[in-house]
Wavefront OBJ file of the C-alpha trace (Angstrom):
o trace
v 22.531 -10.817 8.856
v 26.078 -9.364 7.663
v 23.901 -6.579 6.544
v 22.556 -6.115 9.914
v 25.797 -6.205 11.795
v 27.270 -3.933 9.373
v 24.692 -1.340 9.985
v 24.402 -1.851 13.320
v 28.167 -0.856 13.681
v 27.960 2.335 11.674
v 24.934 3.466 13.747
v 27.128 2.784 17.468
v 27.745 6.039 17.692
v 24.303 7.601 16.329
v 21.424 8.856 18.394
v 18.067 6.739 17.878
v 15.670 9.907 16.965
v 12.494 10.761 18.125
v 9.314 11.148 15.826
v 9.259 15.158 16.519
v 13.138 15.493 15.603
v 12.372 12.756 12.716
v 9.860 15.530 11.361
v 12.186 18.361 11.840
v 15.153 16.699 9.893
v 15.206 17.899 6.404
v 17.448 14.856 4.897
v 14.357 12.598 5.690
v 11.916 14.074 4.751
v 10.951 13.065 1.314
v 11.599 9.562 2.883
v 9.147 9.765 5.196
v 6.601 11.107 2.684
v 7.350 8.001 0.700
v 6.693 5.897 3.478
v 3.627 7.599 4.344
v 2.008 7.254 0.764
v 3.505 3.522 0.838
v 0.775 3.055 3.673
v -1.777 5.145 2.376
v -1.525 2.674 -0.787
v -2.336 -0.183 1.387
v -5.400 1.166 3.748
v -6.899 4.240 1.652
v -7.156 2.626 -1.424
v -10.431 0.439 -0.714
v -9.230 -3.073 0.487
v -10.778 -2.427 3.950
v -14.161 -1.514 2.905
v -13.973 -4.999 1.318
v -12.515 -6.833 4.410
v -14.809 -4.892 6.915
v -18.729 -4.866 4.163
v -17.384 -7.114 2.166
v -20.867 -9.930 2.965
v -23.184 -6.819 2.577
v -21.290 -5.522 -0.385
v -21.563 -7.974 -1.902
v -25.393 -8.642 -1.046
v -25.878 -5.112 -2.659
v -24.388 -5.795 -5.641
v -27.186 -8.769 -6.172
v -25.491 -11.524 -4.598
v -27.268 -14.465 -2.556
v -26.916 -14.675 0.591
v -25.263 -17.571 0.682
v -23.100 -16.454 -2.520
v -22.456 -13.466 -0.049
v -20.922 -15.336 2.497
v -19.039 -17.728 0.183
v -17.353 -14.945 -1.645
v -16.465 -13.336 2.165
v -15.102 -16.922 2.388
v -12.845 -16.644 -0.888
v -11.188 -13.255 0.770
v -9.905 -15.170 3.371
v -8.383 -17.835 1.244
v -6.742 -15.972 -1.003
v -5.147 -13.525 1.392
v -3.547 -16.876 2.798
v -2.858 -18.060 -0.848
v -1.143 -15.022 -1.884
v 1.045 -14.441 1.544
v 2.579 -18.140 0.378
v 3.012 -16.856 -3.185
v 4.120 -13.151 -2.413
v 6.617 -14.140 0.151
v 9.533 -15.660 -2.668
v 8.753 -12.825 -5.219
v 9.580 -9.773 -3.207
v 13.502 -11.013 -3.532
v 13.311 -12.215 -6.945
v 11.207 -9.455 -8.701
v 11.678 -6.731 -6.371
v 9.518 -4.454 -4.128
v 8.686 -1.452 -7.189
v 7.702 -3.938 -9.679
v 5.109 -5.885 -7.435
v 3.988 -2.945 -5.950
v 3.137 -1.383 -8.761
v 1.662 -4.754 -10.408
v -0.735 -4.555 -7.779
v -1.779 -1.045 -7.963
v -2.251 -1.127 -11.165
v -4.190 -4.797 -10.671
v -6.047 -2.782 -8.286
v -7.076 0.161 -9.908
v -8.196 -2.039 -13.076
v -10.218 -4.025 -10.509
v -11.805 -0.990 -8.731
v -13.140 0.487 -11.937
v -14.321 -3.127 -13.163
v -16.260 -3.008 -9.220
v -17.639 0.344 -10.201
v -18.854 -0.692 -13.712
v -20.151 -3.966 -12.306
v -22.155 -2.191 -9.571
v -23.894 -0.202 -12.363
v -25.197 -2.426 -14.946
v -25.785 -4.518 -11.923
v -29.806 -6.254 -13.110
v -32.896 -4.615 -11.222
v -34.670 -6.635 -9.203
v -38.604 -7.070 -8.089
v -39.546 -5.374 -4.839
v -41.010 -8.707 -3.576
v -37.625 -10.230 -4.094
v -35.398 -9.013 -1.257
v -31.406 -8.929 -1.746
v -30.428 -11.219 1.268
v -33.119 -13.566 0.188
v -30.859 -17.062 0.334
v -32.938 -18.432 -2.501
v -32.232 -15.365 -4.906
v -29.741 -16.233 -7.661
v -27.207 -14.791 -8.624
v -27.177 -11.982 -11.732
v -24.379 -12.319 -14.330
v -23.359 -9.051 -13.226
v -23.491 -10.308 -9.457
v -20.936 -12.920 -10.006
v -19.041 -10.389 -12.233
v -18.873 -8.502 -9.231
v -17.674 -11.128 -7.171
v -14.532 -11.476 -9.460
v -13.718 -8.027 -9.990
v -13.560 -7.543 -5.822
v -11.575 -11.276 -5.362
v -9.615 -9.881 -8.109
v -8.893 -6.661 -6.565
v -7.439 -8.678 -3.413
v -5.298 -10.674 -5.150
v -3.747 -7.788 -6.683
v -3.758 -6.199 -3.169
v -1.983 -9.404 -1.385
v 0.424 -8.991 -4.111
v 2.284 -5.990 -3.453
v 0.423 -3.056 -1.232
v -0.676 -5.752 1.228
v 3.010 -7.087 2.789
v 5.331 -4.210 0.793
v 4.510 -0.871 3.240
v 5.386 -2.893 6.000
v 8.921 -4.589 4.734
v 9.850 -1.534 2.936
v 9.757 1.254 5.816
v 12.253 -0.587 7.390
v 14.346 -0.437 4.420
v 13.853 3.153 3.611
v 15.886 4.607 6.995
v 18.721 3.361 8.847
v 18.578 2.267 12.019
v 18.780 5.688 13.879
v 15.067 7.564 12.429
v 13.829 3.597 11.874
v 11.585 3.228 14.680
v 10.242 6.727 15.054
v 9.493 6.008 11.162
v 7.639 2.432 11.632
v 5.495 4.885 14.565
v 4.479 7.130 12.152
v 3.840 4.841 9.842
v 1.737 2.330 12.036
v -0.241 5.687 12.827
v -0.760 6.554 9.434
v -1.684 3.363 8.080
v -4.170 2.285 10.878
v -5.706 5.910 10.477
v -6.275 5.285 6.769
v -8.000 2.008 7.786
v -10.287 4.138 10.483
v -11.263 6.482 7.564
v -12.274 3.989 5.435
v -14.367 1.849 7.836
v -16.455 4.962 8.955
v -16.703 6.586 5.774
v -16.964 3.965 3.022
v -20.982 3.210 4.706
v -21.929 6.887 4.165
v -19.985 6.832 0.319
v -22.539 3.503 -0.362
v -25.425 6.025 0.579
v -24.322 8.880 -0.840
v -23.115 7.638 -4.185
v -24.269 4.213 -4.182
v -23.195 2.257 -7.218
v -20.148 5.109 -7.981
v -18.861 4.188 -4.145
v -15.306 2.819 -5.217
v -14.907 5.556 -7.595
v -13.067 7.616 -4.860
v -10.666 4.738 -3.999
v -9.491 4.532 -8.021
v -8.608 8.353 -7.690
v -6.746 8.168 -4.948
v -5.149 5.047 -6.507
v -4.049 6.664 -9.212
v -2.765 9.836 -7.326
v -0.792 7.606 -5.044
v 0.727 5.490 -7.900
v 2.005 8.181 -9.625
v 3.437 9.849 -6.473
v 5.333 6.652 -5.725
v 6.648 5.902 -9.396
v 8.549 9.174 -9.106
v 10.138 8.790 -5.541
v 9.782 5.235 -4.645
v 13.275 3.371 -4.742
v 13.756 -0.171 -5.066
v 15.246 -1.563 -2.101
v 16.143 -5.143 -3.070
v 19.787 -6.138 -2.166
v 20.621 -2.233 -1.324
v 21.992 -0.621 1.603
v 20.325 1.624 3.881
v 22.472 3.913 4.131
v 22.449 3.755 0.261
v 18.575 4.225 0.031
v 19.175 7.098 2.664
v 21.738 8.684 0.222
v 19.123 8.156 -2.944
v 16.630 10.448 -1.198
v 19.331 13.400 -0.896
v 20.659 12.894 -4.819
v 18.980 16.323 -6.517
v 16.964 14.705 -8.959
v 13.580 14.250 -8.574
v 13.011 10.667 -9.500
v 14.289 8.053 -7.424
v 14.389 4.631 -10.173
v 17.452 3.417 -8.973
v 18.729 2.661 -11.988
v 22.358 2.934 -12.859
v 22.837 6.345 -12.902
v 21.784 6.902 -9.888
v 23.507 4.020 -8.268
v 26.708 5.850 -9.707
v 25.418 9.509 -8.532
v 24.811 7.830 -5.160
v 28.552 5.867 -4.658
v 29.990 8.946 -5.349
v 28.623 10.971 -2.644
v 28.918 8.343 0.049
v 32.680 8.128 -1.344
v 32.823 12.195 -1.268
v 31.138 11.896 2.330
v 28.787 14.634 1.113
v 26.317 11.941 2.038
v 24.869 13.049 5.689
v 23.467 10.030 7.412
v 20.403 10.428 10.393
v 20.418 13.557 12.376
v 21.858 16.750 11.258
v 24.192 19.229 13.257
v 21.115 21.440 13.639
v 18.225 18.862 14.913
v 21.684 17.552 17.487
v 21.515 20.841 19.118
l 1 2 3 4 5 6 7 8 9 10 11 12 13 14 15 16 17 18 19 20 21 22 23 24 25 26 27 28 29 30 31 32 33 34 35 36 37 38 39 40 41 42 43 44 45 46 47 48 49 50 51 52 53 54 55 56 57 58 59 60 61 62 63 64 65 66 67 68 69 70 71 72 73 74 75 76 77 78 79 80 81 82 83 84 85 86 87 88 89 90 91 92 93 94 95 96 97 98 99 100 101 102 103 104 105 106 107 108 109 110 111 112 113 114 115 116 117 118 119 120 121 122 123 124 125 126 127 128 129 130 131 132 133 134 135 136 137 138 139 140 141 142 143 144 145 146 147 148 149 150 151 152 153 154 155 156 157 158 159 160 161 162 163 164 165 166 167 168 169 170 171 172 173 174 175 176 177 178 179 180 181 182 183 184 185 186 187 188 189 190 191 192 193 194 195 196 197 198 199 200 201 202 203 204 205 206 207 208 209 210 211 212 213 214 215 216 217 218 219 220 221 222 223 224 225 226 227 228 229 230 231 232 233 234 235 236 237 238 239 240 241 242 243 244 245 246 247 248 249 250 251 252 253 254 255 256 257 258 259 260 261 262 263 264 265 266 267 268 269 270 271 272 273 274 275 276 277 278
C-alpha cells in the first residue's frame, strides 16, 4: 500500500495515456511487447484447446468415455489446486522463475501429448472411441497425464503471471491503456485457438500440439531476454529497466546499479514524452 501511495503521488501531475498515444511512445514500447508475448504465453500456447476439446481430446486419444469425462473433471480440480498453491510462490520465488518453470513444464508436456497421440494403440472398427465400455490403452492414460500435466505447469506460472505482471510492468499513467491491450490480445489468442485448434486435429491429427510447442519455445526465449522480474521492485524502476541499452533485461545487479543511476541522473523519462504531449 506505501507502494501505491508513493506512486500514486509521483503520477499527480501525469496524464493517464490513451492506447493510440501508448503505441506511439517509444520509451514503452519494448514494454508493451513484453506484455503482449506475456499473454500470448498464456492463450496461444495450447491450454485452451484443452479447456474448450479437452472430453473429445481426450476421447481421440483412446480414452473411455467415461475416462473422458473424468479426466475433463481432473482439469477443473487442479486449476483450483494450483490457484491455492501458486498464490504464496509468486512473492517468495518470483514471477521469471515460475514463469519459466511452467513453460518449460509446458513445452515438456506438449511434446509428451504429441508423442502420446502417436504411438497411441489402433483400435477395431467395430469398437467405437466414445464407446463407455472401451478401456483405456496404456498410451490413453499416458495421454491423460501428459495433458493434466501440462495444466499444472500452466496454473503454475503462465496461468495467473500475464495478468499480475502487466500491472507491474508500467506505472500508473500508460497502465490501463496497457491492461486494454493486453485483455485484447490475450482473449484474441484464446479466439484463435478455439477456432483453429478443430481444423489442426483434421489437418494434422496426431502432430496437432506440435504448433503450440513451437510457439512455446519462440515465446520463451523472447521473454528470457526482455522479461524483468518484478518482485519487490518499483515501477518506475521496471519502467527505467526497459530504457537501460542493453538488450537483456535479468535484473540482476548490474542492472539494478545501471538503473539507480539513471533515475538518480534523471536521464530516466517516466510515461509520456515531450513529443506524444504535443
Amino acid at each position: 500500500m506505501d507502494d501505491i501511495k508513493a506512486e500514486a503521488d509521483a503520477s499527480k501531475n501525469t496524464t493517464s495515456l490513451s492506447i493510440l498515444q501508448l503505441l506511439r511512445t517509444p520509451n514503452l514500447r519494448r514494454a508493451l511487447v513484453v506484455t503482449i508475448c506475456m499473454h500470448l504465453s498464456q492463450s496461444l500456447t495450447g491450454i485452451n484447446a484443452i479447456f474448450y476439446y479437452s472430453t473429445k481430446f481426450f476421447k481421440d486419444a483412446g480414452i473411455s468415455s467415461n475416462n473422458s469425462q473424468y479426466a475433463t473433471l481432473g482439469v477443473g480440480v487442479i486449476m483450483i489446486t494450483m490457484s491455492v498453491v501458486t498464490i504464496p510462490l509468486l512473492d517468495k520465488l518470483g514471477r521469471r522463475t515460475l514463469h519459466f518453470a511452467g513453460m518449460i513444464g509446458m513445452t515438456i508436456c506438449s511434446i509428451l501429448i504429441t508423442i502420446a497421440l502417436n504411438v497411441s494403440e489402433e483400435k477395431p472398427d467395430h469398437l467405437a472411441v466414445n464407446d463407455v465400455n472401451t478401456k483405456t490403452s496404456g498410451s490413453g492414460i499416458f495421454t491423460i497425464i501428459a495433458a493434466l500435466s501440462f495444466v499444472v505447469f500452466w496454473a503454475l506460472g503462465p496461468g495467473p503471471i500475464p495478468w499480475l505482471i502487466t500491472g507491474e510492468l508500467f506505472t500508473q499513467a500508460p497502465r490501463s491503456a496497457a491492461v486494454s491491450i493486453a485483455t485484447l490480445v490475450n482473449w484474441s489468442g484464446a479466439l484463435a485457438v478455439g477456432l483453429i485448434f478443430p481444423v489442426m486435429q483434421k489437418e494434422i491429427n496426431d502432430f496437432s500440439f506440435l504448433p503450440f510447442t513451437v510457439s512455446l519455445v519462440i515465446l520463451f526465449l523472447v521473454l528470457f531476454f526482455y522479461l524483468p522480474e518484478t518482485k519487490g521492485i518499483p515501477a518506475n524502476e521496471i519502467e527505467a529497466l526497459f530504457q537501460v541499452p542493453i538488450s537483456t533485461a535479468l535484473c540482476g545487479q548490474t542492472n539494478q546499479l545501471k538503473i539507480r543511476n539513471n533515475l538518480d541522473r534523471g536521464h530516466v523519462n517516466h510515461g509520456m514524452t515531450e513529443e506524444s504531449k504535443k
